[in-house]
C-alpha positions in Angstrom: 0.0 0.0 0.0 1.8 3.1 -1.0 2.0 5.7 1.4 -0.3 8.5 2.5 0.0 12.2 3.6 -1.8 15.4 4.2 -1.3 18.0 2.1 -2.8 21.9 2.1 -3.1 22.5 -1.7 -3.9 25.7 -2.9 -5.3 26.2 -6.5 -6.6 29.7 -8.5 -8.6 30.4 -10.9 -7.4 31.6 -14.2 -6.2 35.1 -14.4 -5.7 35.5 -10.5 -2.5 36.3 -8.8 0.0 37.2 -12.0 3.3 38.4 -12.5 3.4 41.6 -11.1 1.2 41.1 -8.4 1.1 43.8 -5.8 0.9 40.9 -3.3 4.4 39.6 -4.6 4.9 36.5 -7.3 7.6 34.5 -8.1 9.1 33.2 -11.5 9.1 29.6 -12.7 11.6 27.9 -10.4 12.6 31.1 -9.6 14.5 31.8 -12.7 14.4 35.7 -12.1 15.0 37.2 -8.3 11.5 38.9 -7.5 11.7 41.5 -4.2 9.2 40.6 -1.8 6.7 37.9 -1.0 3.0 37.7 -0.2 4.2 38.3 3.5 6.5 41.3 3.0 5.1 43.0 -0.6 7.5 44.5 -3.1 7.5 48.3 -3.3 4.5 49.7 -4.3 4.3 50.0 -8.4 7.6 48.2 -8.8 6.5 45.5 -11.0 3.3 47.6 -12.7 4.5 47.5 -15.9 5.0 43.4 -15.9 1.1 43.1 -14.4 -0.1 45.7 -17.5 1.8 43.8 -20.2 0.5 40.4 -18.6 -3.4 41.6 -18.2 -3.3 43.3 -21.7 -1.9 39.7 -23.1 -4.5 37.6 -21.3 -7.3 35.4 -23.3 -9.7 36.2 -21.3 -10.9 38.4 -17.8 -10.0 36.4 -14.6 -12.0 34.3 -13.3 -14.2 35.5 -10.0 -16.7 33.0 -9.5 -20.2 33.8 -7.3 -21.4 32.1 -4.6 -23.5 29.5 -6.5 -20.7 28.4 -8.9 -18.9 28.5 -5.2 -20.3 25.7 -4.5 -20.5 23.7 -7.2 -16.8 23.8 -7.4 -16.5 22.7 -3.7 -18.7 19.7 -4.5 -17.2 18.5 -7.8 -13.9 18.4 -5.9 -14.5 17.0 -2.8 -16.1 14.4 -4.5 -13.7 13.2 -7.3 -10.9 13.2 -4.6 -13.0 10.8 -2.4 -13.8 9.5 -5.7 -10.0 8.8 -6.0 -9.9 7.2 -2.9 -8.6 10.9 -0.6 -9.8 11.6 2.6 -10.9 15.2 2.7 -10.8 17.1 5.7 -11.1 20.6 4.9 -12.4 22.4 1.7 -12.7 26.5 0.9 -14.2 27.9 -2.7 -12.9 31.7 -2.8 -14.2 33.7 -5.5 -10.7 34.1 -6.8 -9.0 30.2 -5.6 -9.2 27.0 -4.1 -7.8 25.7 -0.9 -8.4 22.2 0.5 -6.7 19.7 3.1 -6.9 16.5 2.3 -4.6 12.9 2.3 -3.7 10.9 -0.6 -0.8 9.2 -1.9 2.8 11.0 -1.8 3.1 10.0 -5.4 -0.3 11.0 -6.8 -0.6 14.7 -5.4 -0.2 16.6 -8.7 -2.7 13.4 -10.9 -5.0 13.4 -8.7 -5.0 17.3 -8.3 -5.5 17.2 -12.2 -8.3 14.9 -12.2 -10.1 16.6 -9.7 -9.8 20.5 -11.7 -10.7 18.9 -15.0 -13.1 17.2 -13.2 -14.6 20.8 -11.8 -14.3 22.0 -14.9 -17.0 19.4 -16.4 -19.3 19.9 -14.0 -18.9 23.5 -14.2 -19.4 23.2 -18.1 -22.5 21.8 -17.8 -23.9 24.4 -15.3 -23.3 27.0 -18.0 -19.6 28.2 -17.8 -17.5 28.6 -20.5 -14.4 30.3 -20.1 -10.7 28.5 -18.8 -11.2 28.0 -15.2 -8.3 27.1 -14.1 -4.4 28.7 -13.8 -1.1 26.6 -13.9 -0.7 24.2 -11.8 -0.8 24.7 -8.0 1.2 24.7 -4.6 0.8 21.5 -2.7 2.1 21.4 0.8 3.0 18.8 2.6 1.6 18.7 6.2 4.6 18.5 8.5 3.4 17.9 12.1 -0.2 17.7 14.0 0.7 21.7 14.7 0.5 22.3 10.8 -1.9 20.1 9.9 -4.3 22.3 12.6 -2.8 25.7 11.8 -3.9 24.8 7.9 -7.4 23.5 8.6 -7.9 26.7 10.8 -6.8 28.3 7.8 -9.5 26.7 5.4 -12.0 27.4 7.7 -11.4 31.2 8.4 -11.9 32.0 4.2 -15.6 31.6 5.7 -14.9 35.2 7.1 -14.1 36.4 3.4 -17.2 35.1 2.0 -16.1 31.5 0.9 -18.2 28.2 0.2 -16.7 26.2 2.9 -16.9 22.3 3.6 -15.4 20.8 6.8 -15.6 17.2 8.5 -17.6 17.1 11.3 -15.6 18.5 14.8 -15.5 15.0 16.5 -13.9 13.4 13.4 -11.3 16.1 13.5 -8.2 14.3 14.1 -4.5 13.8 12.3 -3.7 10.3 11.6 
């Protein structure tokens, strides 16, 4: 049986968070030094010019979903990974990304990732939507310690505060195995 962790994957939708974010960005495996980070910002209109070339070269707007297509996002995902054979934990639908906690295979974190957006996307599709949903690829993390693994469900949870479709296990099953 191959071996399973928890991971806090973070996904966005298409056109959200570029190069030349105010927030910070970095470069494919950090090819080009970028100042700052989402935690300490670059200098204010340092990078505007990258963000106006990228927007302007876009296919499409970005992506913002509503509340509605909120939800139907968290569902199609939650259940192709348990479809998959993951155990879901946590699950937030932003307007603007994805964030879920959930265990699977070391090996399979970026297929089964893959599966489950194409997947949304489907389901999505047939509820009317037809733009790209989806940006490149996404950050995984790998849940070090019961400390983490509880700092990052907390985290899920709190994008209720900003208006996100949230789905949670039920508190007693809350527990890191």
């Amino acid at each position: 049986m191959p071996e399973t962790v928890w991971f806090h994957v973070v996904l966005t939708f298409y056109g959200n968070w570029l190069p030349g974010d105010s927030r910070g960005f970095r470069t494919r495996n950090h090819r080009t030094h970028i100042e700052g980070d989402y935690k300490n910002p670059p200098p204010a209109g340092l990078y505007d010019g990258l963000l106006y070339y990228i927007e302007k070269h876009l296919a499409q707007d970005a992506v913002v979903l509503i509340s509605t297509q909120q939800e139907i996002v968290g569902i199609a995902i939650k259940e192709r990974l348990e479809g998959l054979g993951a155990e879901m934990e946590a699950l937030a639908i932003a307007s603007t990304h994805v964030h879920y906690l959930a265990k699977y295979p070391v090996e399979k974190y970026r297929q089964w990732t893959g599966l489950a957006k194409k997947h949304t996307w489907f389901v999505l599709r047939d509820h009317g939507f037809n733009q790209e949903l989806w940006a490149k690829r996404g950050k995984e993390l790998r849940i070090r310690d019961e400390s983490h693994w509880e700092n990052s469900r907390s985290y899920i949870i709190a994008h209720r505060n900003e208006g996100a479709w949230i789905w949670e296990k039920s508190p007693g099953e809350n527990k890191i195995k």
